[in-house]
Every structure is written in structure tokens, then in C-alpha cells.
C-alpha positions in Angstrom: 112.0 73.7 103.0 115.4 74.0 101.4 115.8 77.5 103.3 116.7 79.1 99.9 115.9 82.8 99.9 113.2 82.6 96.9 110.9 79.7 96.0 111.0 78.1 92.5 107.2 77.7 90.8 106.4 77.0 87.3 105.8 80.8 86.9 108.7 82.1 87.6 111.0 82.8 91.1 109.1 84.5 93.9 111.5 86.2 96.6 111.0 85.3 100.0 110.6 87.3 103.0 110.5 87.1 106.8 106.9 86.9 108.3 105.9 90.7 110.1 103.4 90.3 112.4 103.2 93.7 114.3 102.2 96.1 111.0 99.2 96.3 108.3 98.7 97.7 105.5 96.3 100.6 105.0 94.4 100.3 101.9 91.6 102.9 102.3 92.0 106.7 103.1 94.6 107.9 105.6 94.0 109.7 108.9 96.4 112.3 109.1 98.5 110.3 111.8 98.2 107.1 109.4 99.8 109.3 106.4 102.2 110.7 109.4 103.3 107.1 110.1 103.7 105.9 106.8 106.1 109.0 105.8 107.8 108.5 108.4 108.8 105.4 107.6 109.9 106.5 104.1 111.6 109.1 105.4 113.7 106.4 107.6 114.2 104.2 104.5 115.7 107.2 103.0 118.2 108.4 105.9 119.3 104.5 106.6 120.2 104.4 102.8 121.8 107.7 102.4 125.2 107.1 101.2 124.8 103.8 99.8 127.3 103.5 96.4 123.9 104.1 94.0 126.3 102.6 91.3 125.7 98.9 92.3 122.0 99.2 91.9 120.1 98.0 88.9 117.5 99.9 87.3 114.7 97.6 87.2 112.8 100.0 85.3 114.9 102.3 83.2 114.1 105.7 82.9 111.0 105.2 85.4 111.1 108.8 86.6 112.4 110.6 84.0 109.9 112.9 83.0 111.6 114.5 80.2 111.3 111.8 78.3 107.9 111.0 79.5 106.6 113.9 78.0 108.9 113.5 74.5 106.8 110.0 74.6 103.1 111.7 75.3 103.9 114.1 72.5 105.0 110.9 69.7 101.3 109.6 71.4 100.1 112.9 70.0 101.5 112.9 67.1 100.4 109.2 66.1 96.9 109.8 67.6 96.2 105.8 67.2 93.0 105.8 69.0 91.6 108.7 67.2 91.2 110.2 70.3 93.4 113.5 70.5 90.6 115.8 69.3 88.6 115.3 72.3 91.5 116.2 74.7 92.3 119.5 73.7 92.5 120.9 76.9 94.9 118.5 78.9 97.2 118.3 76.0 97.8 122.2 76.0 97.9 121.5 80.0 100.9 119.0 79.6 102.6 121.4 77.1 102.0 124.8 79.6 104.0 123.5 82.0 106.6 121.5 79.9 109.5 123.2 81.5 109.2 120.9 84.8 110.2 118.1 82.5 113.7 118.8 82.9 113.8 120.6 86.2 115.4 117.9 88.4 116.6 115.7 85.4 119.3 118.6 84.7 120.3 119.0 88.4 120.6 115.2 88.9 123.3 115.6 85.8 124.8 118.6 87.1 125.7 117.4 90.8 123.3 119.7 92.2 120.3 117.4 93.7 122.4 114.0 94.6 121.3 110.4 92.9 119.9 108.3 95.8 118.8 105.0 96.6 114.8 105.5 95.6 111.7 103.1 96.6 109.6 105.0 93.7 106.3 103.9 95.0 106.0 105.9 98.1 102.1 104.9 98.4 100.7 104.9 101.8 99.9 101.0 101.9 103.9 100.1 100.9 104.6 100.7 104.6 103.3 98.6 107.4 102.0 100.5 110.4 101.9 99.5 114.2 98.4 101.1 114.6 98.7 100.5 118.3 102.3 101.3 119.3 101.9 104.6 116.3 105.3 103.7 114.6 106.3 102.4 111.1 107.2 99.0 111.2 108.7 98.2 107.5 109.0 99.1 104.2 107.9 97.0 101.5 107.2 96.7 97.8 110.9 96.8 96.6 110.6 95.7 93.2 110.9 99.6 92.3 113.7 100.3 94.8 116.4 101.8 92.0 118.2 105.5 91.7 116.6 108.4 91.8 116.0 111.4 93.3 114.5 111.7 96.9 112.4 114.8 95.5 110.5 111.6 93.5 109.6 109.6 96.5 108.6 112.3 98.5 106.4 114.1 95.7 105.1 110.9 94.9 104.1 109.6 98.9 102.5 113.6 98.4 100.6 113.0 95.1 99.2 109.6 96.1 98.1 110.7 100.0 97.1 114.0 100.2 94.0 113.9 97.3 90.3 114.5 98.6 89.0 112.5 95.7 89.9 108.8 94.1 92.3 108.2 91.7 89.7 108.0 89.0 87.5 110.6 90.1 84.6 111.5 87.6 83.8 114.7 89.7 86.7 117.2 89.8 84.8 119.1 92.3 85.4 116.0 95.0 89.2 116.0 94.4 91.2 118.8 96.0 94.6 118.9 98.1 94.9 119.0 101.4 97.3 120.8 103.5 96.6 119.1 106.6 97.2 116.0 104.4 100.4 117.5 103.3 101.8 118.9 106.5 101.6 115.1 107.7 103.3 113.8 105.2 105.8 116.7 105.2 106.4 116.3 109.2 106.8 112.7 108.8 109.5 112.3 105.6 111.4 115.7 106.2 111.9 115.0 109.9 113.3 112.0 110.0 115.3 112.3 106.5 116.0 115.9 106.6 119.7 115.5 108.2 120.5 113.2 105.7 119.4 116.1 102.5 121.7 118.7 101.1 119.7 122.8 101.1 118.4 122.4 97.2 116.8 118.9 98.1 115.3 120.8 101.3 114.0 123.6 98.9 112.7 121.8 96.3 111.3 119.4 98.1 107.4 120.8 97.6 108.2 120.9 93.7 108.5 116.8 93.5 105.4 117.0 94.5 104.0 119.3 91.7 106.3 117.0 89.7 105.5 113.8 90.3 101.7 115.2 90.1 102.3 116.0 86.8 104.1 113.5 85.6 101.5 110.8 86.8 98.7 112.5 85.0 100.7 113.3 81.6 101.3 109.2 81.4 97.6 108.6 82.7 96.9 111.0 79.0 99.5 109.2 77.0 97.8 105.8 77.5 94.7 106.7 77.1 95.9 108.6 73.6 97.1 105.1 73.1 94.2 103.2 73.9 94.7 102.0 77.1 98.0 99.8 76.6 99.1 100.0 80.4 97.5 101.2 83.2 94.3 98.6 83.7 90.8 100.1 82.9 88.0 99.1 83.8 85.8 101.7 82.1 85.6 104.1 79.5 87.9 107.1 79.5 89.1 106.2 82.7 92.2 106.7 82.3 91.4 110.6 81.0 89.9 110.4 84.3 92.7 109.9 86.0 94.8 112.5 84.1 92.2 114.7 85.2 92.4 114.2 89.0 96.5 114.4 88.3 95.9 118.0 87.0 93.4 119.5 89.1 95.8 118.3 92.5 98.6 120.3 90.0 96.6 123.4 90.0 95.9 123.1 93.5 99.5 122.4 94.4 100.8 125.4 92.4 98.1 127.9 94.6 99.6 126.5 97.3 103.3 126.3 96.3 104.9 128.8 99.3 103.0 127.0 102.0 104.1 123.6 100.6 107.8 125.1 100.5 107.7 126.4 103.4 105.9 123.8 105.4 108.7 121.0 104.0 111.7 122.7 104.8 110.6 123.5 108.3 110.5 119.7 109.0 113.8 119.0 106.5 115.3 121.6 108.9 114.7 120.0 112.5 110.8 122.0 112.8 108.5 119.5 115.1 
């Protein structure tokens, strides 16, 4: 009523936006024009924000991406096993460590020059961008609590990781979970077209590894809370959270079979391919 821009409760603030009438949100699993659609409209958030002065922006949640020391924190969870649990997980903790050299892989071009610092949305799931079902376009962004710096590898592996899986999250049947590469190709056709003027070549060529990345970052902190009994992510069962690592590893294995397709297929689209 006072035509603030947020609304005062007894909780706290709560930030105030327009009404949009024209787009849903999908919450169940995407046809390949719905994953299309939404990537493209995270692929637009990307090119309008290229070149924005990263430098005014706040970290909301420092280090959110940083998988280097994501994986120095899964290996003090190790180390202090304080859920007893480390001797039944053998196998995804030599996993994580196998392929601890993607830790730093875009963490030391970020500091180098090479692979730009962008504006970010960091939660590039398919239901954080409303869709026009009947007019087929991308009508908004949302979710910005996450919008911070970061690398456009992140929200492009992670859009990848969360939309392209044959299986839920939480999967107790690895044989139900694989990747898709009709999945992918959408996804790739959708964010690399419409942002792919905006990227420099080593974005365009590594753009298939942020979604190895991201893949493996997501299930090495799905292990670390479960090592320390289930402090963050919610549960609602037993070992769910190992459950969730799981999926996150198997998709990695998959990914890495199908690493020169995913390559090739993303810097087709990055480079004006329809």
C-alpha cells in the first residue's frame, strides 16, 4: 500500500515483484522444447548481463561455486568422520579424490584472466524460468537470491546437471538414472545460441566441462553432508543424501563417455550452429 519495493513482516523483509501472468513454472520432467525454452532464457539472462561492472555485486553466498574448496571441506568431513559413517563409503570417497584435479580447473582460469568473472544466476534449474507454453518463449528469470559472480561455465553446467538426468535426484536405482543427449543438445541449443556472441573461445570450449563440473561438485557436497550427518541439504530418509551423491556420480561417468559429443555439440550452438 505504501508502494515500497519490499514488504515489512515480523519475519523479516520480503522483496517485492511485479505480477507475470503469461509464464509457469515447470516442476516435473522437461520435454526437450520445455528444457529448450528454459535455457534459452538463461542464455538471454546471460548475454543482457554481459559486461556488467561484476565488482558492484555482493556475494550473497561466498565461495558458493568454488569447488576447490568444496572438496578441501569434504576431505576435513573425512577426516573428522563425525557420523561414523566414512567406512561405508569407500567407494565415492576414492571417486571424489580420482578426479580431484577438476577442483581447480576453472577456479585458476577465473584468477588468471582466462575464463572472464560474470554476472551468475547459480541456480540454472529448469523451474527458475517461466515459460510461455503457448507462444514457446521464455518469459522471465527468476529466483535471484543466488544472482552473484561467477563463471558462465557454472550456470550452464549446472542448467545441464539438473535437466538432462533420466532418473530423480535421489534415485535409489542407478540403473534408472542416465544422461541424455537429446536432453543436452536442448539445453546446449538453447543457452549457447542465444549467449554464444557474448562468450570469449575458452568459455565456448569448455563449456561441456561445467557440466562434468558442476556434476561433480553437486554430488561431492551431497557426500560431505551426509559424512556429516545430514547438516544441510533436507532428508527425508535414510542415506538419502549418499543417494543423491550417487545419482551426481553415475551422470559424471556418463558425462565423461560422452565428453567430445558434449564439446562438440556446445560450441556448435556457442558458434551461431541452429
Amino acid at each position: 500500500k505504501d508502494k515500497a519495493p519490499y514488504f515489512k513482516a515480523p519475519e523479516g523483509y520480503f522483496r517485492m515483484y511485479n505480477f507475470i501472468s503469461e509464464g509457469i513454472s515447470i516442476e516435473r520432467v522437461p520435454t526437450t522444447e520445455e528444457l529448450y525454452l528454459s535455457a534459452a532464457g538463461f542464455g538471454r539472462f546471460e548475454k543482457a548481463l554481459s559486461g556488467y561492472p561484476v565488482e558492484k555485486l555482493y556475494d550473497s553466498i561466498p565461495d558458493f561455486h568454488n569447488t576447490l574448496k568444496r572438496l578441501e571441506k569434504f576431505e576435513v568431513a573425512v577426516a573428522a568422520d563425525k557420523a561414523n559413517r566414512v567406512k561405508e563409503v569407500s567407494a565415492e570417497i576414492d571417486f571424489v579424490r580420482s578426479r580431484n584435479v577438476y577442483a581447480d580447473a576453472v577456479i585458476s582460469k577465473m584468477a588468471s584472466g582466462d575464463i572472464p568473472v560474470r554476472v551468475t544466476h547459480n541456480d540454472t534449474k529448469l523451474n527458475n524460468v517461466l515459460i510461455d507454453i503457448q507462444g514457446k518463449r521464455p518469459v522471465a528469470v527468476i529466483d535471484l537470491d543466488t544472482v552473484m559472480r561467477g563463471s558462465i561455465l557454472y550456470d550452464f553446467g549446472d542448467g545441464v546437471r539438473s535437466g538432462t538426468s533420466t532418473g530423480a535426484e535421489d534415485e535409489r536405482d542407478l540403473t534408472k538414472v542416465g544422461f541424455s543427449k537429446e536432453l543436452y543438445a536442448a539445453f546446449a541449443r538453447g543457452f549457447a545460441g542465444e549467449a554464444g556472441r557474448s562468450m570469449t573461445r575458452t568459455e565456448k570450449s569448455m563449456l561441456y566441462f561445467g557440466a562434468i563440473l558442476m556434476t561433480y561438485e553437486c554430488g561431492m557436497r551431497f557426500l560431505t553432508d551426509y559424512l556429516e550427518g545430514d547438516v544441510y541439504f533436507k532428508v527425508h530418509r535414510d542415506a538419502q543424501n549418499l543417494d543423491r551423491a550417487r545419482t551426481q556420480f553415475k551422470l559424471v561417468e556418463e558425462m565423461e563417455k560422452e565428453r567430445m559429443f558434449m564439446r562438440d555439440a556446445a560450441e556448435e550452438y556457442a558458434n551461431g550452429a541452429r
